[in-house]
C-alpha positions as CSV (number, residue, x, y, z in Angstrom):
1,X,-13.8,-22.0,-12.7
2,X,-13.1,-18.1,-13.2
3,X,-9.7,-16.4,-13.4
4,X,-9.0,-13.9,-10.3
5,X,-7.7,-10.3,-11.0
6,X,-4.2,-10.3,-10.3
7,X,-2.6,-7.0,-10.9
8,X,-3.1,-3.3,-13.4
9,X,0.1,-3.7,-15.3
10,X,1.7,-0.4,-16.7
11,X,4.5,-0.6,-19.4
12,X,7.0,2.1,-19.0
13,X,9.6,3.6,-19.7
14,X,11.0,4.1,-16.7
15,X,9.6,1.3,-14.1
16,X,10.9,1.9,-11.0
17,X,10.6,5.1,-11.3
18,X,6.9,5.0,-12.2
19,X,6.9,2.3,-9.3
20,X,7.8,4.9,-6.7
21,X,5.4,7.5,-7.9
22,X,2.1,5.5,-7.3
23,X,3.5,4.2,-4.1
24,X,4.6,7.3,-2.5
25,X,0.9,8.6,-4.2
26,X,-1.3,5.5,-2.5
27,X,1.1,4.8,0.6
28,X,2.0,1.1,-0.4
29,X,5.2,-0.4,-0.6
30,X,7.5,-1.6,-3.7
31,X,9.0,-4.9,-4.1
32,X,11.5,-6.2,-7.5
33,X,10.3,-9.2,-9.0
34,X,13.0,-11.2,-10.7
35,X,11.5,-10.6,-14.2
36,X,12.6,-6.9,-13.9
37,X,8.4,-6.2,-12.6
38,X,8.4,-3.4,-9.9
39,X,5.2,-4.5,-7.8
40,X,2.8,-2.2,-5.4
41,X,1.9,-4.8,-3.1
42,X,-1.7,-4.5,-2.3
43,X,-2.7,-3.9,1.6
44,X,-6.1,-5.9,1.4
45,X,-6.3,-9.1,0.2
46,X,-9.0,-8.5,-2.4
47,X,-7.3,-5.7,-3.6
48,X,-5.3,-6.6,-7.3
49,X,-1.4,-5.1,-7.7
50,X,0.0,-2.4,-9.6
51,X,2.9,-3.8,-11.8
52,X,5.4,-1.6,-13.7
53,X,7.2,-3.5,-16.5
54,X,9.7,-1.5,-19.0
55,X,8.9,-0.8,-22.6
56,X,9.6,1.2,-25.4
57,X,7.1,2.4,-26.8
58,X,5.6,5.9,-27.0
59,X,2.4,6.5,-25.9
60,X,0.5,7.6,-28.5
61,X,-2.8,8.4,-27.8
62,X,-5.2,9.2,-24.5
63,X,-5.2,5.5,-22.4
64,X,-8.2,3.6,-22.4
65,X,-8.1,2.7,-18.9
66,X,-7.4,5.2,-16.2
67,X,-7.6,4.5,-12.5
68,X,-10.1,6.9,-10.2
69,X,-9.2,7.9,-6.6
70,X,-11.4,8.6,-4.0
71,X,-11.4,11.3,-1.4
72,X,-13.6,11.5,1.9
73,X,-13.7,15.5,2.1
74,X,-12.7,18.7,-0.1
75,X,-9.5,18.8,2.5
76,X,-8.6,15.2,1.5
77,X,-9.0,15.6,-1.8
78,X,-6.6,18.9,-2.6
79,X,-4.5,17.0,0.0
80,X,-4.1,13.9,-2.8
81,X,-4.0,16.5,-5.2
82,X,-1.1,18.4,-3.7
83,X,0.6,15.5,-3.1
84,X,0.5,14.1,-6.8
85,X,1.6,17.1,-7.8
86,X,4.2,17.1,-5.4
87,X,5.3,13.6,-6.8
88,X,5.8,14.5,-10.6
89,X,2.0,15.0,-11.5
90,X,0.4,17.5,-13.6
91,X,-2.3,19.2,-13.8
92,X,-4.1,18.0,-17.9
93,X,-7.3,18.7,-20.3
94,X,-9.6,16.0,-21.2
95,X,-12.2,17.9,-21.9
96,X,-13.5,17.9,-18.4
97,X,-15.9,20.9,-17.8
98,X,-15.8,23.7,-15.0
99,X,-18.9,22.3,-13.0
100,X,-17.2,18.6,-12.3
101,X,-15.5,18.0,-8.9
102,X,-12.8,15.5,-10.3
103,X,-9.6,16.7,-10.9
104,X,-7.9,15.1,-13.7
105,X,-4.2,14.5,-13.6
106,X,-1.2,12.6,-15.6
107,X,1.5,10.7,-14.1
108,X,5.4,10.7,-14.5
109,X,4.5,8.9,-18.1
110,X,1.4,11.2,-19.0
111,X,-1.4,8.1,-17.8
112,X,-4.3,9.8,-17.2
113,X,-5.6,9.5,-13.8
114,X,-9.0,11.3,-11.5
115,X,-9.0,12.5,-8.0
116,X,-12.4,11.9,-7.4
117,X,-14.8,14.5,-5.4
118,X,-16.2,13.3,-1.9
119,X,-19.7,12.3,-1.8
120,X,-19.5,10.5,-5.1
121,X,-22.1,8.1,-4.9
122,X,-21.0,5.4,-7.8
123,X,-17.4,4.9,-5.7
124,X,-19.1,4.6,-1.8
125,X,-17.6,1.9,-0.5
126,X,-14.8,1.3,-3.2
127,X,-11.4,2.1,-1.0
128,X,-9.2,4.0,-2.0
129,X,-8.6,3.0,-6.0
130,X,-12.4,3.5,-7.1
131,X,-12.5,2.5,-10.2
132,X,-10.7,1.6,-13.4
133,X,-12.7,3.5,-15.3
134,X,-12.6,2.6,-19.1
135,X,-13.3,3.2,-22.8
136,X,-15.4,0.5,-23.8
137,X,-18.6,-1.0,-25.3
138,X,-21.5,-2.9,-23.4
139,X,-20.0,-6.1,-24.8
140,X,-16.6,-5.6,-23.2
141,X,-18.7,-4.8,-19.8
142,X,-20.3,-8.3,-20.4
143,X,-17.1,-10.4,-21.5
144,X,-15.8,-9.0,-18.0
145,X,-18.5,-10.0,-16.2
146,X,-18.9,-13.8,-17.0
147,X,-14.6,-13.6,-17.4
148,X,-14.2,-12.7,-13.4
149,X,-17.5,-14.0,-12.3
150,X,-18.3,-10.1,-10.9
151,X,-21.9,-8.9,-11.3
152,X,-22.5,-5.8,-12.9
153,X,-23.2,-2.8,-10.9
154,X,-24.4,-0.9,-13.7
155,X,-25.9,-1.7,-17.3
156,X,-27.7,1.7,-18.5
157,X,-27.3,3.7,-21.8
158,X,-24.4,1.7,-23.0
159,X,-22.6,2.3,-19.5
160,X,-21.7,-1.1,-18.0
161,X,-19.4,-1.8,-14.6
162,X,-18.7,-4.4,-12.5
163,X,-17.5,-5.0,-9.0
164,X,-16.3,-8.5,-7.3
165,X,-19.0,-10.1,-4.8
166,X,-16.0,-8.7,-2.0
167,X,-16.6,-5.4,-2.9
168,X,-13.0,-3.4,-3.6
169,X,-12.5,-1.4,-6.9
170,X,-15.1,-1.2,-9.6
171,X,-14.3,-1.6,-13.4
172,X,-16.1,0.4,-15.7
173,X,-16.8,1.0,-19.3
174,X,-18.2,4.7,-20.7
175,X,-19.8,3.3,-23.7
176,X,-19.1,3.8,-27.3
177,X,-17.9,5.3,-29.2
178,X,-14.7,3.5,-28.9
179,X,-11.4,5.5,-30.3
180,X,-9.3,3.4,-32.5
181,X,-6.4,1.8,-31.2
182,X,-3.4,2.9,-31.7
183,X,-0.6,0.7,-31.0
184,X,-0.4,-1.8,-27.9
185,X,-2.5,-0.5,-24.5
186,X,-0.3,1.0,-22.2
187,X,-2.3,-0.5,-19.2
188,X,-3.4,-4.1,-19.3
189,X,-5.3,-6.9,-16.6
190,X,-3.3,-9.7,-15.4
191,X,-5.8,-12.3,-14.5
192,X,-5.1,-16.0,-13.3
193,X,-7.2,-19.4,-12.6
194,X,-6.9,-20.6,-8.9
195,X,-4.4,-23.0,-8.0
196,X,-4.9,-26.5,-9.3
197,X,-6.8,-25.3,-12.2
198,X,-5.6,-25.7,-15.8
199,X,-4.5,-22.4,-17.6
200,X,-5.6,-23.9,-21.1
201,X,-9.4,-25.1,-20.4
202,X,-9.2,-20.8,-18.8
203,X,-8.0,-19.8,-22.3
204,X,-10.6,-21.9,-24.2
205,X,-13.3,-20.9,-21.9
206,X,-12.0,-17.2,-22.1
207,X,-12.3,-17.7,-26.2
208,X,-16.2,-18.9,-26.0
209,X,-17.0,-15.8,-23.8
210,X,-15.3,-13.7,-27.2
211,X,-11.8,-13.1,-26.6
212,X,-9.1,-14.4,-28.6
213,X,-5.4,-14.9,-28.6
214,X,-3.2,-12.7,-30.1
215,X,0.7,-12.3,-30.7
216,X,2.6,-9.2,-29.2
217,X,5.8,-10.7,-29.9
218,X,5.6,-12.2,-26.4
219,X,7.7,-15.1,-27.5
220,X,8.1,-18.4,-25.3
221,X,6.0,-17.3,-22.1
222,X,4.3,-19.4,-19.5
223,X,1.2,-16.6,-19.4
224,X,-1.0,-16.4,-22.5
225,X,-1.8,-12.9,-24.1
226,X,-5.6,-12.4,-25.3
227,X,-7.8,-9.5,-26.2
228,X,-11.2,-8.9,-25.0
229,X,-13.8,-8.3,-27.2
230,X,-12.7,-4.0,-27.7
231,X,-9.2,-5.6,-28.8
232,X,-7.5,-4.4,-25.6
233,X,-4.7,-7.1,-24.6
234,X,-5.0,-9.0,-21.3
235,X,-2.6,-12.1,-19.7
236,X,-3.7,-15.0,-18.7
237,X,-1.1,-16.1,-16.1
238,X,-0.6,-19.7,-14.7
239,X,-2.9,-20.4,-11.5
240,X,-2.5,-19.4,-8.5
């Protein structure tokens, strides 16, 4: 038994406003969940969904996540560009150097995100969220692995990803060094076991592969909140 990858959820400030700008940005529709959760639905079943949940907090430091877009042509990709920026986006430094075709970008709530040049051969075949594209350490590339039952597509000088048998978006991990946290991620995985499956015996299998359970001041919940072995938070929903 292995959990499925259920949505990217996003805490915000403003929700449904956040909500709005990645759907208007990847053409997909909103819905309300009764918990307050604004939802991108996905248009392929073995795509995941974007949720948008309010919060808080400020963001404090760069994301460790950040999702990667694809484009099919130089055309398509100022198009995306343009119409990010048409959205709310921004234009942002990362560090990113002259001679790299990406384009990187921040959202209404300054998450990081990439407009990817065509012809990038790492995201062929990926649709059109490439990758979540991550901070992270070979071990957190492995945890992932045996977590979702996805090979890795890459394991190479401390870079790691991994893609479901499906195919669909990558995730991937750039290898230490790893910035200290500050404060609760900003982006987290929602993953669940499959219907008729028992949420505990996922947690305790979930703990042998190296994550444990942690206390966000979730209070009485029916998902379970656990980090992976970099100490970035992940729920463990009921099955489904």
């Amino acid at each position: 038994m292995t959990s499925n990858l259920v949505a990217l959820a996003f805490d915000a400030h403003e929700p449904r406003e956040l909500a709005r700008f990645w759907a208007g940005l990847l053409g997909r529709e909103t819905v309300d969940d009764p918990d307050g959760v604004f939802v991108l639905l996905p248009t392929r079943e073995t795509e995941f969904r974007l949720e948008f949940a309010h919060s808080d907090e400020p963001k404090r430091q760069p994301n460790r996540m950040h999702l990667d877009l694809t484009s099919t042509s130089d055309d398509d990709q100022q198009a995306i560009v343009e119409r990010a920026l048409s959205l709310g986006a921004r234009h942002i430094d990362v560090g990113q150097r002259p001679e790299e075709g990406h384009v990187v970008l921040a959202d209404l709530e300054a998450n990081e995100f990439c407009v990817i040049e065509p012809g990038n051969n790492f995201l062929t075949d990926t649709g059109v969220i490439g990758a979540l594209a991550s901070d992270g350490t070979p071990a957190v590339g492995y945890f992932w692995s045996e977590a979702l039952a996805w090979p890795l597509v890459r394991d190479q000088a401390e870079e790691t990803a991994i893609q479901s048998p499906q195919g669909g978006t990558k995730i991937s991990w750039g290898g230490p060094p790893v910035a200290a946290k500050l404060g609760k991620n900003r982006l987290h995985l929602d993953i669940a076991p499959p219907a008729g499956a028992d949420q505990h015996a996922e947690v305790e299998r979930l703990v042998a592969l190296g994550a444990t359970r942690i206390d966000i001041g979730q209070g009485d919940v029916s998902w379970v909140v656990m980090a992976d072995p970099d100490g970035n938070e992940f729920c463990v929903l009921t099955p489904r």
